[in-house]
C-alpha positions, 0 to 999 in steps of 0.5 A: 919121429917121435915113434920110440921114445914115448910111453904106450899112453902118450903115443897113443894120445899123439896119434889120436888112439886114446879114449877121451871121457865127455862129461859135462855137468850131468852129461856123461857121454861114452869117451870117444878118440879125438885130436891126434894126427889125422893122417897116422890114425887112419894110416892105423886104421887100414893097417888094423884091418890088413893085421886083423885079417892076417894076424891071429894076434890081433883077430883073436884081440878083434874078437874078443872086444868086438864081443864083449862090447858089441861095436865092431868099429870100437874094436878095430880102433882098439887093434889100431891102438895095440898095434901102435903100441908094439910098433913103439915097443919093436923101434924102442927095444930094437927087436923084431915082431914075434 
């Protein structure tokens, strides 16, 4: 419901896209996604596959991150990210996807 109103970072928060840093002390592990609603994050994930097949948009966003950080897993949830962040910009403004 709250799909619209909200910024691009607190979506992605809610949903449970959002990178999280672990540090503790002198531990500094790589951030990872956390929290969030379970059920909308892997709704996302599927539909970041379908888009990264079909959409050259987000293959060519696949791509690049895929290369450039060398995890094809980190990239999908990336285009899972993008693809939430348009979904809110298309309900808030009331556009269609172009």
């Amino acid at each position: 419901p709250e799909l619209g109103q909200r910024s691009p970072k607190s979506i992605a928060a809610l949903a449970g896209l959002a990178p999280f840093d672990n540090k503790s002390g002198k531990l500094n592990r790589r951030s990872q996604i956390q929290g969030g609603r379970s059920r909308v994050r892997r709704a996302l994930y599927m539909a970041a596959l379908s888009a990264i097949r079909t959409c050259d948009r987000f293959k060519k966003i696949y791509t690049d991150l895929a290369a450039r950080s060398g995890s094809k897993k980190l990239a999908i949830i990336a285009v899972a990210r993008k693809l939430l962040v348009v979904l809110n910009a298309i309900i808030r403004d009331k556009t269609a996807f172009a």
